[in-house]
mmJSON file of the N, C-alpha and C atoms, coordinates in Angstrom:
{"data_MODEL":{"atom_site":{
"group_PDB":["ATOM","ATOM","ATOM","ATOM","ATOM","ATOM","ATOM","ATOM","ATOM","ATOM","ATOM","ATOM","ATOM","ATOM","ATOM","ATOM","ATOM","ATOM","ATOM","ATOM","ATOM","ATOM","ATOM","ATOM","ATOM","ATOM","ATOM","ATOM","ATOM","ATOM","ATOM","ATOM","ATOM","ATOM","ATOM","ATOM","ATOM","ATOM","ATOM","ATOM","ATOM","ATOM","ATOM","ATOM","ATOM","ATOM","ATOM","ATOM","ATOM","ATOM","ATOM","ATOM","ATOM","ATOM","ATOM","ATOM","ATOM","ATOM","ATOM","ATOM","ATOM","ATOM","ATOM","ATOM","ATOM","ATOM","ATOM","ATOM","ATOM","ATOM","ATOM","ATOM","ATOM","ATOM","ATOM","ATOM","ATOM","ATOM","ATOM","ATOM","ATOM","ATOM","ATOM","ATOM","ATOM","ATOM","ATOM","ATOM","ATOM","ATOM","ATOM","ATOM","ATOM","ATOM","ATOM","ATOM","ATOM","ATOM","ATOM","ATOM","ATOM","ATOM","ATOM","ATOM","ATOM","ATOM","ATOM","ATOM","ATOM","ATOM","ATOM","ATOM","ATOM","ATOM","ATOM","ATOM","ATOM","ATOM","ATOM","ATOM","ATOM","ATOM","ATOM","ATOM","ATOM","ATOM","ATOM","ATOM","ATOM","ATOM","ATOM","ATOM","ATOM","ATOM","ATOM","ATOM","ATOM","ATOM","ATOM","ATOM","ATOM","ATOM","ATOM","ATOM","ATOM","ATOM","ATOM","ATOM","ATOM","ATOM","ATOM","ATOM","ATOM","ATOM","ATOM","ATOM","ATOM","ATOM","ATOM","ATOM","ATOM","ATOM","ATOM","ATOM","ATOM","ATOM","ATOM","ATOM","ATOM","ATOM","ATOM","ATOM","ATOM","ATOM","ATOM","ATOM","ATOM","ATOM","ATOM","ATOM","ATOM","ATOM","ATOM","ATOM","ATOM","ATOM","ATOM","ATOM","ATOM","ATOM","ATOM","ATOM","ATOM","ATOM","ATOM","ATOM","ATOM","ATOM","ATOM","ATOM","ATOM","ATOM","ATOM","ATOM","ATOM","ATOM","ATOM","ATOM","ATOM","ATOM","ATOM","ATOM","ATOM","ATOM","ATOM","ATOM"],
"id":[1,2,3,4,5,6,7,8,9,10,11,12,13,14,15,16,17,18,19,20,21,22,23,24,25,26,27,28,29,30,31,32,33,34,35,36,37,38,39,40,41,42,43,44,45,46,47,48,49,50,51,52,53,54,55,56,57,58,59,60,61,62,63,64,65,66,67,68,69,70,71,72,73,74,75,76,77,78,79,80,81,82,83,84,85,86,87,88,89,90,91,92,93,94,95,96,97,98,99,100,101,102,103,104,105,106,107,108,109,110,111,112,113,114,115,116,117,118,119,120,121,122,123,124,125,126,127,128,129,130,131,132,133,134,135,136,137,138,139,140,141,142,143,144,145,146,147,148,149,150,151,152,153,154,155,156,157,158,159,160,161,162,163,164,165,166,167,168,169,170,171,172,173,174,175,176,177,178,179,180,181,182,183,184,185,186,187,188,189,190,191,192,193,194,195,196,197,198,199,200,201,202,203,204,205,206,207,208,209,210,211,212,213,214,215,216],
"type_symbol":["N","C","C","N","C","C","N","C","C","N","C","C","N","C","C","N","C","C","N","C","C","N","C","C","N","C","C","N","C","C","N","C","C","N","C","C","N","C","C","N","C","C","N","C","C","N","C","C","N","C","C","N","C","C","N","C","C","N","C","C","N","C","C","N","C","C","N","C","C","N","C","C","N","C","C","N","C","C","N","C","C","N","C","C","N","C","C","N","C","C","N","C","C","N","C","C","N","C","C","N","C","C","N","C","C","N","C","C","N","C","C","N","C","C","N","C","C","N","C","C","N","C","C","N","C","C","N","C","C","N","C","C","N","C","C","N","C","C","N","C","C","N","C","C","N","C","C","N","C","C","N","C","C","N","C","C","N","C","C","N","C","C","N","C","C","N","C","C","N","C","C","N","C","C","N","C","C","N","C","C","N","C","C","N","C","C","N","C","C","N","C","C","N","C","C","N","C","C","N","C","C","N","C","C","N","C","C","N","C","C","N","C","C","N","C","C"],
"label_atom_id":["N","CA","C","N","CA","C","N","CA","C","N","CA","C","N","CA","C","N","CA","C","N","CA","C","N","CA","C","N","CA","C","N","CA","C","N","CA","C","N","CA","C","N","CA","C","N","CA","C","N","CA","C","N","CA","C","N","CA","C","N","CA","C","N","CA","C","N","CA","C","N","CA","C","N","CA","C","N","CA","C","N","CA","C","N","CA","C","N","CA","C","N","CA","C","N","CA","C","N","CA","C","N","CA","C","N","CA","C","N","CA","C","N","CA","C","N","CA","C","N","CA","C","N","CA","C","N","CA","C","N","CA","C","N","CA","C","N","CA","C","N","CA","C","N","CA","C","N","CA","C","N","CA","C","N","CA","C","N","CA","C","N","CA","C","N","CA","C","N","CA","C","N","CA","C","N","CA","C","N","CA","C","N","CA","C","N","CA","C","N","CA","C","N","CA","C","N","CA","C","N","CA","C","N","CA","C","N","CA","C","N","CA","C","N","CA","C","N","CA","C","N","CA","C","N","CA","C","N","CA","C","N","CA","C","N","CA","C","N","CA","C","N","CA","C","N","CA","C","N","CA","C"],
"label_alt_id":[null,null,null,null,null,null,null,null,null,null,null,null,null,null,null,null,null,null,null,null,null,null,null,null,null,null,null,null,null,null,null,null,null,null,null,null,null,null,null,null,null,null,null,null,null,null,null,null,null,null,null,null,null,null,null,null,null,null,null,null,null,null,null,null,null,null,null,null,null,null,null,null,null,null,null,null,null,null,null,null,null,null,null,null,null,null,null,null,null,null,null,null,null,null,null,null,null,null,null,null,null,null,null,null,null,null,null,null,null,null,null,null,null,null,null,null,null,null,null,null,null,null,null,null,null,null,null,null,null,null,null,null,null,null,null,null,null,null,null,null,null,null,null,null,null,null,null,null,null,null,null,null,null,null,null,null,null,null,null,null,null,null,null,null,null,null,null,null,null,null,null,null,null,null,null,null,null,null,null,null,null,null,null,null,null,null,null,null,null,null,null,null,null,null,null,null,null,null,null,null,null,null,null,null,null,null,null,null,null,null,null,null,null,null,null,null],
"label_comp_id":["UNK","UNK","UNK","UNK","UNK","UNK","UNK","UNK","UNK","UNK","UNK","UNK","UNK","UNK","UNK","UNK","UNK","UNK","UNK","UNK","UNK","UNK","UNK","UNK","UNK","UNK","UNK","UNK","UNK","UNK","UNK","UNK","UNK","UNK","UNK","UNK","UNK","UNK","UNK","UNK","UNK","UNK","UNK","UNK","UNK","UNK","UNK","UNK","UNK","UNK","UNK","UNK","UNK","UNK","UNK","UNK","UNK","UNK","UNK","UNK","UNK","UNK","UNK","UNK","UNK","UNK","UNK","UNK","UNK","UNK","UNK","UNK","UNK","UNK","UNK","UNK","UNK","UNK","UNK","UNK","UNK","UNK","UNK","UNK","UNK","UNK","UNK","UNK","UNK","UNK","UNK","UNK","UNK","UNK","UNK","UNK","UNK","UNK","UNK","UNK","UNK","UNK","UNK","UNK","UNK","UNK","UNK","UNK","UNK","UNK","UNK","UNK","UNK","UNK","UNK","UNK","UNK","UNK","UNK","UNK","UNK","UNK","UNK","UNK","UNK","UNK","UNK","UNK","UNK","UNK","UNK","UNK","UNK","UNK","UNK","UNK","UNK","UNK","UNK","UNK","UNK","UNK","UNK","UNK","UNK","UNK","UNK","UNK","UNK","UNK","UNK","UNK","UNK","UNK","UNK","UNK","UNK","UNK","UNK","UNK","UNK","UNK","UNK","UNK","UNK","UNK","UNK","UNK","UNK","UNK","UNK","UNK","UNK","UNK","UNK","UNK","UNK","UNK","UNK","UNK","UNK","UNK","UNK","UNK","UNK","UNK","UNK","UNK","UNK","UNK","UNK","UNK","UNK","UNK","UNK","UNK","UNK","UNK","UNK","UNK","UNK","UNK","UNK","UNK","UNK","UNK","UNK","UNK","UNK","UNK","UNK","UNK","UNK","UNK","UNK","UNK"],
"label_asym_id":["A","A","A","A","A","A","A","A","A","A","A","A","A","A","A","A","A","A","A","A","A","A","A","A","A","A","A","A","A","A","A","A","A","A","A","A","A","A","A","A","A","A","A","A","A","A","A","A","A","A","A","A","A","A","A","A","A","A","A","A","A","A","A","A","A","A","A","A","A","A","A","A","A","A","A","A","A","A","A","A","A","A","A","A","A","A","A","A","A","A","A","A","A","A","A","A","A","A","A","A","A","A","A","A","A","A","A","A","A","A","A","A","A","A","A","A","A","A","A","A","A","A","A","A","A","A","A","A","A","A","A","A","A","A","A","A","A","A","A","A","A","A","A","A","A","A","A","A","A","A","A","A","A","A","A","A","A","A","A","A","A","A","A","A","A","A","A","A","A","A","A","A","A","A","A","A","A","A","A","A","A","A","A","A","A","A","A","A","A","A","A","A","A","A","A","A","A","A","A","A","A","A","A","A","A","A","A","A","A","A","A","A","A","A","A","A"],
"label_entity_id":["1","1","1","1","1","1","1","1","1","1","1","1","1","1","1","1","1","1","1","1","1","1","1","1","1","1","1","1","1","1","1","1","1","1","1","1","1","1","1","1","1","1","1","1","1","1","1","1","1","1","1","1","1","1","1","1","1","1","1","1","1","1","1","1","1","1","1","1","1","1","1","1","1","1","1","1","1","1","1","1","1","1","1","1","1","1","1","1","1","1","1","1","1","1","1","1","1","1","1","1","1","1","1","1","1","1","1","1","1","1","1","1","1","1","1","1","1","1","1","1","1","1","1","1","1","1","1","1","1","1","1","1","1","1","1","1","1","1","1","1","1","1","1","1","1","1","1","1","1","1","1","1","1","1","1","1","1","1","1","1","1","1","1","1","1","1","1","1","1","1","1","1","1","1","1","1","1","1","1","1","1","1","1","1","1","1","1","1","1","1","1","1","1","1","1","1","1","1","1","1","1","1","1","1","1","1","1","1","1","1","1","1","1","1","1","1"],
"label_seq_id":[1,1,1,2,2,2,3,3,3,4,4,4,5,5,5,6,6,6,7,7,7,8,8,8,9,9,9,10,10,10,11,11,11,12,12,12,13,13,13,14,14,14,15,15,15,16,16,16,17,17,17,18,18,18,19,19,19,20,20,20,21,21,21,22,22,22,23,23,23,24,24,24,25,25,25,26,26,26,27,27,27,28,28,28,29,29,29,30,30,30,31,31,31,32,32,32,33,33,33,34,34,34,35,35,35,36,36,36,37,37,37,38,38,38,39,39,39,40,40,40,41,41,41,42,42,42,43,43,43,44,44,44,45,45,45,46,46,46,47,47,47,48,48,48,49,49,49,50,50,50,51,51,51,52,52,52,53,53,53,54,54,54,55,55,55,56,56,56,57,57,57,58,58,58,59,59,59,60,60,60,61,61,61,62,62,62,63,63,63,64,64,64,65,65,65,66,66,66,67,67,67,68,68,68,69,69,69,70,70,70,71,71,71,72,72,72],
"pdbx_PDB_ins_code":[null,null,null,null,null,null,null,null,null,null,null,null,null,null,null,null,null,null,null,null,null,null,null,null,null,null,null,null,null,null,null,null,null,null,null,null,null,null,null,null,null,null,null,null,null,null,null,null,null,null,null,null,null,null,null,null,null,null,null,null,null,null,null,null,null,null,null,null,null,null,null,null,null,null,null,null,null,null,null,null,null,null,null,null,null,null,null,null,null,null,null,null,null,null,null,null,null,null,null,null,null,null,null,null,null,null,null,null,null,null,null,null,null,null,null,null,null,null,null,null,null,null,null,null,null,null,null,null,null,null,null,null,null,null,null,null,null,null,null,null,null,null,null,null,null,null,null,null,null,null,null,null,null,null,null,null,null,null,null,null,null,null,null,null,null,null,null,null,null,null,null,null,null,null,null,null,null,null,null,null,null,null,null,null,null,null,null,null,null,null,null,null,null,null,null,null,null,null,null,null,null,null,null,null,null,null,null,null,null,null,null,null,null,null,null,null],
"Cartn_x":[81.268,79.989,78.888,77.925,77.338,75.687,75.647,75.004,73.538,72.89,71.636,72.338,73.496,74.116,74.403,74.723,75.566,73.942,73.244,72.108,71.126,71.248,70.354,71.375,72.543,73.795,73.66,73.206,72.68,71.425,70.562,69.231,69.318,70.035,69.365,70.565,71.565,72.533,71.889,71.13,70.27,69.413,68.803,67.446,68.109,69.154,69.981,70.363,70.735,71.217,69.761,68.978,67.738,66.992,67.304,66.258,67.093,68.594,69.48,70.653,70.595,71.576,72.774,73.949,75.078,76.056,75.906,76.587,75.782,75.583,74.493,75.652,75.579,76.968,76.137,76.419,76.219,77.157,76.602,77.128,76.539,77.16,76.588,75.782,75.277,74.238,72.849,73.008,72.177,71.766,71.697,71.418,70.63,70.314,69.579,68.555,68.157,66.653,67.349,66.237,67.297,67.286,67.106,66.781,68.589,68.441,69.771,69.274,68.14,67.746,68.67,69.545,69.969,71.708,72.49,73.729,74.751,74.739,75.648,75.932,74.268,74.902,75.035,74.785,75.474,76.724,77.414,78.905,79.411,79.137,79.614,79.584,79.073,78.811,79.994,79.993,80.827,82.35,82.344,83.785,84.062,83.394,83.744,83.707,82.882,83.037,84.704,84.614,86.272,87.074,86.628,88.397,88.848,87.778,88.946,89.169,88.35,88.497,88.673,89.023,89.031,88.256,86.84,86.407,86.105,85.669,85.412,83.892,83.668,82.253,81.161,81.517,80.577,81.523,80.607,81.19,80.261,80.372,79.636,78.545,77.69,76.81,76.633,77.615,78.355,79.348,80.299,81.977,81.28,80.499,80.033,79.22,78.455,77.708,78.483,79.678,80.521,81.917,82.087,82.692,82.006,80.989,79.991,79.572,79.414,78.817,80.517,81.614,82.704,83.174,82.621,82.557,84.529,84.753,85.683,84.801],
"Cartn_y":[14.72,15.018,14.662,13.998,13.889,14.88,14.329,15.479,16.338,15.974,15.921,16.459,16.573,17.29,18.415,18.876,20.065,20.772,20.256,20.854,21.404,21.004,21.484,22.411,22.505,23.798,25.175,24.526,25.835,26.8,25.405,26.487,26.939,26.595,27.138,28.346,28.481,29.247,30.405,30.391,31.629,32.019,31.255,31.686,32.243,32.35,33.071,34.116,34.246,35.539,36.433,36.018,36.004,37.027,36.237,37.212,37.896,37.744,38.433,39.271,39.151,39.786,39.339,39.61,39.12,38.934,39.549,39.524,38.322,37.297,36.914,35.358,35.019,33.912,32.753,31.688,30.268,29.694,28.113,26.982,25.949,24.408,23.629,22.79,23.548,23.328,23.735,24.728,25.538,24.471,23.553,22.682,21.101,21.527,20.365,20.932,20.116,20.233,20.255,20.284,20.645,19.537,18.677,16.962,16.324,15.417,14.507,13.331,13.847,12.658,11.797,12.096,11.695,11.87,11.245,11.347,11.41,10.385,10.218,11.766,11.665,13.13,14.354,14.283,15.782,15.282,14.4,13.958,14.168,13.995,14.674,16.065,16.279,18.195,18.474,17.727,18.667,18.243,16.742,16.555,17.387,17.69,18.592,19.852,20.527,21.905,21.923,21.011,21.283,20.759,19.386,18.384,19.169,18.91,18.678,20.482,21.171,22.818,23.662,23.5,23.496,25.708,25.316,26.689,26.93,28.571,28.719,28.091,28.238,27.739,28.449,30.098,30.719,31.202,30.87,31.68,32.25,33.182,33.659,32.85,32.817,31.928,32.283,33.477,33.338,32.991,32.718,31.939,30.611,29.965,28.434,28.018,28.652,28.667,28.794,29.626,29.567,28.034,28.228,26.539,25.611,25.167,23.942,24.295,25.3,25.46,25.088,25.53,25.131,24.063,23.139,21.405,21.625,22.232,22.315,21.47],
"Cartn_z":[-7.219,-6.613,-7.621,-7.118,-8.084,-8.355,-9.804,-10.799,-10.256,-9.348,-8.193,-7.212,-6.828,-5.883,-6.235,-7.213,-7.614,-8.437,-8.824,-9.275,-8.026,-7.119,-5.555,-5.309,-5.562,-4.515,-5.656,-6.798,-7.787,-7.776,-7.247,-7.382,-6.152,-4.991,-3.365,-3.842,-3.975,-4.606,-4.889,-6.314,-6.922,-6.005,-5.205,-4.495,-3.398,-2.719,-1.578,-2.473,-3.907,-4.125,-4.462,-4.982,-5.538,-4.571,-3.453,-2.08,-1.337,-1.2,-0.172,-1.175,-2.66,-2.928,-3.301,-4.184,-4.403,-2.934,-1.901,-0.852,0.112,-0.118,1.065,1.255,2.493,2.399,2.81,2.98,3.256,3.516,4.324,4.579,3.384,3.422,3.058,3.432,5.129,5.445,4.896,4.272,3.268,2.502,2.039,0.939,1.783,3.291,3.928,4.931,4.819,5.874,7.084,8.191,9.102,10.346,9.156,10.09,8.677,9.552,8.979,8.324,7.521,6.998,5.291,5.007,4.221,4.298,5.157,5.557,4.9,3.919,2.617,1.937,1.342,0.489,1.409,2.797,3.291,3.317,3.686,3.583,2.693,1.917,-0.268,0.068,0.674,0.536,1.353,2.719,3.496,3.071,2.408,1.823,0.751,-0.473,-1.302,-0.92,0.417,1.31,2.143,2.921,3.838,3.562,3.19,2.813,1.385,0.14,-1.057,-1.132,-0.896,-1.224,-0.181,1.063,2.337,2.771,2.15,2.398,3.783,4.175,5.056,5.496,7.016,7.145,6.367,6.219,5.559,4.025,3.223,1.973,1.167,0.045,-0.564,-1.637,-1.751,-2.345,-3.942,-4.465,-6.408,-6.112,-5.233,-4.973,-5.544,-4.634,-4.396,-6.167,-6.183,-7.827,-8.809,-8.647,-10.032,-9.535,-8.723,-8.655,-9.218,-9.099,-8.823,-10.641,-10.753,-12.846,-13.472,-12.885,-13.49,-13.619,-12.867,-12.607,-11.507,-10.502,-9.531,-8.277],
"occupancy":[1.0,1.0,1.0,1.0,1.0,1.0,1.0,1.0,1.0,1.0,1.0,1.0,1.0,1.0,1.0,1.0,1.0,1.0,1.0,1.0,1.0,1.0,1.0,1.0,1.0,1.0,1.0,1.0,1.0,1.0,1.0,1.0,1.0,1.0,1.0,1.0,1.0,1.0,1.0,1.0,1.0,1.0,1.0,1.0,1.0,1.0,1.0,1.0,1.0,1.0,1.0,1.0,1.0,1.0,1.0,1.0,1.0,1.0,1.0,1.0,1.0,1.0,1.0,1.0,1.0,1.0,1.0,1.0,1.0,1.0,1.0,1.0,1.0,1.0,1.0,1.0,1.0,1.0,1.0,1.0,1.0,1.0,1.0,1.0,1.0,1.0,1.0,1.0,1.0,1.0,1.0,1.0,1.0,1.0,1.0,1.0,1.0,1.0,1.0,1.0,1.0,1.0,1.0,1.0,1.0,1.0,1.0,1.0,1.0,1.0,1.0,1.0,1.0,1.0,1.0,1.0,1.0,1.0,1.0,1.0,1.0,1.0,1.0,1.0,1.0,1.0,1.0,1.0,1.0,1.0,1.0,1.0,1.0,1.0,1.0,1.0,1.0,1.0,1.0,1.0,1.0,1.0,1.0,1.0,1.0,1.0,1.0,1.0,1.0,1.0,1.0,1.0,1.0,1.0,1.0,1.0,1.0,1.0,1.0,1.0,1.0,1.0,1.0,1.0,1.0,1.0,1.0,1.0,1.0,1.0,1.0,1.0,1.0,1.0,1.0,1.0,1.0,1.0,1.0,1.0,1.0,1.0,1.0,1.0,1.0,1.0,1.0,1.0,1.0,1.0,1.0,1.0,1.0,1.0,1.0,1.0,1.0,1.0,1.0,1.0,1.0,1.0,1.0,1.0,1.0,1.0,1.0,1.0,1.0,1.0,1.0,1.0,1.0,1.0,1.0,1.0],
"B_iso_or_equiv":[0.0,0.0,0.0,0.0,0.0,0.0,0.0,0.0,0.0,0.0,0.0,0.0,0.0,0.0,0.0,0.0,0.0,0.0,0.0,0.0,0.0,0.0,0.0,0.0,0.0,0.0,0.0,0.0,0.0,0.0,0.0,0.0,0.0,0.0,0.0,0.0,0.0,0.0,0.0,0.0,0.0,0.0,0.0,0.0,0.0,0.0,0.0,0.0,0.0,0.0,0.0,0.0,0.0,0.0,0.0,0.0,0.0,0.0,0.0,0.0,0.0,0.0,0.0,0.0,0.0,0.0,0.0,0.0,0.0,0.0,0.0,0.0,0.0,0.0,0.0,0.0,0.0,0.0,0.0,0.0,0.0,0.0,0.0,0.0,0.0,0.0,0.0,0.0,0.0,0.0,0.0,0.0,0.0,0.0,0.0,0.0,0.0,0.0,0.0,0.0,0.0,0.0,0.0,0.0,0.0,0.0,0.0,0.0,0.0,0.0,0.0,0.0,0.0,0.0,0.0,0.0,0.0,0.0,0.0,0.0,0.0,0.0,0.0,0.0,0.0,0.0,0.0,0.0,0.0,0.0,0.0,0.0,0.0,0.0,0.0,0.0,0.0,0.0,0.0,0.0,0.0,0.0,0.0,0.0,0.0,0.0,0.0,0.0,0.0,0.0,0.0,0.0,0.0,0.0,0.0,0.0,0.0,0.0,0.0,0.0,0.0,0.0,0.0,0.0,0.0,0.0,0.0,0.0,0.0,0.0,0.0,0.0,0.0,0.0,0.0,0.0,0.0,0.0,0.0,0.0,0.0,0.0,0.0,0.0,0.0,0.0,0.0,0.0,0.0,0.0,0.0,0.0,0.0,0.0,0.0,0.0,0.0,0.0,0.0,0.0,0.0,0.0,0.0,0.0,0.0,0.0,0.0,0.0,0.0,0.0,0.0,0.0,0.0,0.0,0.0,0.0],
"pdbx_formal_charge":[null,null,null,null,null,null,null,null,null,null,null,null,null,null,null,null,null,null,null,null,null,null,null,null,null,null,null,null,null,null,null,null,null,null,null,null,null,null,null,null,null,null,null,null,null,null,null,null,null,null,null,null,null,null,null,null,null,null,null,null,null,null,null,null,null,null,null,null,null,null,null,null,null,null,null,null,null,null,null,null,null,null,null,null,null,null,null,null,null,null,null,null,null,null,null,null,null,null,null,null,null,null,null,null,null,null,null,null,null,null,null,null,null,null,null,null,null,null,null,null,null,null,null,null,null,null,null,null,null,null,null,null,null,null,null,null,null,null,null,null,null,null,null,null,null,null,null,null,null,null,null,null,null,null,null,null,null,null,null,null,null,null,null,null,null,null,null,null,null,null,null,null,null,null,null,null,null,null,null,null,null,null,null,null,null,null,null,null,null,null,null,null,null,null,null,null,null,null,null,null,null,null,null,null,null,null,null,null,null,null,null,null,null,null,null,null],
"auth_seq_id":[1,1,1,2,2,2,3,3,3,4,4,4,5,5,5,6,6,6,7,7,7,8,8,8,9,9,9,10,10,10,11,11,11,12,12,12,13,13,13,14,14,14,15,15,15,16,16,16,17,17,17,18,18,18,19,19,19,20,20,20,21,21,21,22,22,22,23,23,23,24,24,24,25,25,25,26,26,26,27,27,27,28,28,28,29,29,29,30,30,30,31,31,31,32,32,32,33,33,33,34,34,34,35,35,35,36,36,36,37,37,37,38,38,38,39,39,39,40,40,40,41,41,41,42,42,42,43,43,43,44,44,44,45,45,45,46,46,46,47,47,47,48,48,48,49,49,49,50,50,50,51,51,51,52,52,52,53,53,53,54,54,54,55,55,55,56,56,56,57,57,57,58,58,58,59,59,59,60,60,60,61,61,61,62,62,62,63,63,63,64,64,64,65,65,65,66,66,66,67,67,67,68,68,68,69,69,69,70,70,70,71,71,71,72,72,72],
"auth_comp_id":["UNK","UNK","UNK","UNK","UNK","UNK","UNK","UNK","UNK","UNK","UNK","UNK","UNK","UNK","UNK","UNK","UNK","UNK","UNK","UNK","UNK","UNK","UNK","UNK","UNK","UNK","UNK","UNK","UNK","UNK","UNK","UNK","UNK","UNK","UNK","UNK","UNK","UNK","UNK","UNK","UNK","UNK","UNK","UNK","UNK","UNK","UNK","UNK","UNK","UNK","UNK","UNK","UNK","UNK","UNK","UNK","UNK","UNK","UNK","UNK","UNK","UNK","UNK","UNK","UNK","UNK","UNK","UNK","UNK","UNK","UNK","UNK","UNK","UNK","UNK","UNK","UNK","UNK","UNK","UNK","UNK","UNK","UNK","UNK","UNK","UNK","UNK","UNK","UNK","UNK","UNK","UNK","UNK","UNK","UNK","UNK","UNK","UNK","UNK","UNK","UNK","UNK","UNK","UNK","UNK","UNK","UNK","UNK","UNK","UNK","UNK","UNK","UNK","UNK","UNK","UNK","UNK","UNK","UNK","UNK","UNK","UNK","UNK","UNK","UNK","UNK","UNK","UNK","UNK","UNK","UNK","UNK","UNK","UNK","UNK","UNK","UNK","UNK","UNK","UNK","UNK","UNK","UNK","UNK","UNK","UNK","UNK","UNK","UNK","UNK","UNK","UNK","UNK","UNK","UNK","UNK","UNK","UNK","UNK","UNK","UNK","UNK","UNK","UNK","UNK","UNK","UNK","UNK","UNK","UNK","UNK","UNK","UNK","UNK","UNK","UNK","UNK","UNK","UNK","UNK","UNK","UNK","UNK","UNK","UNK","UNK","UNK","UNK","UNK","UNK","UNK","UNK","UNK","UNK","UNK","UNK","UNK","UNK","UNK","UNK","UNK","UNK","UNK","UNK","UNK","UNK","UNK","UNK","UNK","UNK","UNK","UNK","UNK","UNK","UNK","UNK"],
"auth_asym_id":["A","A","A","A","A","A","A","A","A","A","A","A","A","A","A","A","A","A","A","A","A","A","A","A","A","A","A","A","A","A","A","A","A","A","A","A","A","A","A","A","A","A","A","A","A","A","A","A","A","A","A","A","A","A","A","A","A","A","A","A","A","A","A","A","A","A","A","A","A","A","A","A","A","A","A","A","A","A","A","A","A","A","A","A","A","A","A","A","A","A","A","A","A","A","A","A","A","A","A","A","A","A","A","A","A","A","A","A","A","A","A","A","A","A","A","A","A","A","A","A","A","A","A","A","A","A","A","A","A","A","A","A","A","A","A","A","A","A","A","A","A","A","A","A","A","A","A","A","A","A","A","A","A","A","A","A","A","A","A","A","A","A","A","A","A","A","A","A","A","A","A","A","A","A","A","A","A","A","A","A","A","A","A","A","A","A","A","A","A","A","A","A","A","A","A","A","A","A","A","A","A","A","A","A","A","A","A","A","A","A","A","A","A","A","A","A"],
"auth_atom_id":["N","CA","C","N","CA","C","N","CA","C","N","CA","C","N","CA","C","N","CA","C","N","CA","C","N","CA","C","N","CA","C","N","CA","C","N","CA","C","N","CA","C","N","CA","C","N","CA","C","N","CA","C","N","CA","C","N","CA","C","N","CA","C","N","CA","C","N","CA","C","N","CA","C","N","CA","C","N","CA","C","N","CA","C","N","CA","C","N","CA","C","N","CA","C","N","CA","C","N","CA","C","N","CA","C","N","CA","C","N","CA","C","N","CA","C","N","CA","C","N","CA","C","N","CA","C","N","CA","C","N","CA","C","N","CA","C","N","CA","C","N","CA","C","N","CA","C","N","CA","C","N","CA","C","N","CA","C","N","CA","C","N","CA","C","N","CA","C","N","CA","C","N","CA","C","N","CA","C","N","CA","C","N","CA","C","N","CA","C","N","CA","C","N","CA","C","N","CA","C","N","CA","C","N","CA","C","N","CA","C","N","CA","C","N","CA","C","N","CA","C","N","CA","C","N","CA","C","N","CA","C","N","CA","C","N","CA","C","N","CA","C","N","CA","C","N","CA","C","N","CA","C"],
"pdbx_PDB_model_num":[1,1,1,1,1,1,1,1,1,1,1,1,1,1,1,1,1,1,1,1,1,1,1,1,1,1,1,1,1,1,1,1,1,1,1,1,1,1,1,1,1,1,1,1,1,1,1,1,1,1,1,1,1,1,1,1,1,1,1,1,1,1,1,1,1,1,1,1,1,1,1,1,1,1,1,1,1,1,1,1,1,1,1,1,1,1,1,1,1,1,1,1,1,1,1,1,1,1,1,1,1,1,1,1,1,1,1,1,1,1,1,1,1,1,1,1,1,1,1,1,1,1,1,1,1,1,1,1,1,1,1,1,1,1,1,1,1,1,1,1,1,1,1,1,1,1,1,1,1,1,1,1,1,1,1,1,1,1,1,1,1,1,1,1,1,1,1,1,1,1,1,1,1,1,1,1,1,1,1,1,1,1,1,1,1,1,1,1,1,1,1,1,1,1,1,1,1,1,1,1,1,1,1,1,1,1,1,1,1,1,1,1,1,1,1,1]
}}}
């Protein structure tokens, strides 16, 4: 994934725990506008979301932040 990818799934990351709390869950829709303007990198997201780590649709948003800082 690359390095602009995993740096946007960090900060929206903090800012979901930031305002909702350690319990607050997400998609990796969380990390796009809510237009499809850039296809490629939601495809990186949702391949490194279902294919290679096969998470749920919703997961916790410190699950997702401590993957992504661990380089997984």
């Amino acid at each position: 994934m690359r390095a602009t990818l995993r740096q946007k799934i960090i900060t929206v990351c903090e800012q979901k725990i930031a305002a909702k709390g350690d319990t607050v869950g997400l998609s990796f829709y969380a990390f796009f506008a809510n237009k499809n303007d850039n296809p490629e990198l939601l495809f990186e997201a949702a391949t490194w979301w279902i294919k290679t780590h096969r998470l749920d649709h919703f997961e916790k948003a410190y699950k997702i932040k401590e993957m992504i800082e661990s380089g997984v």
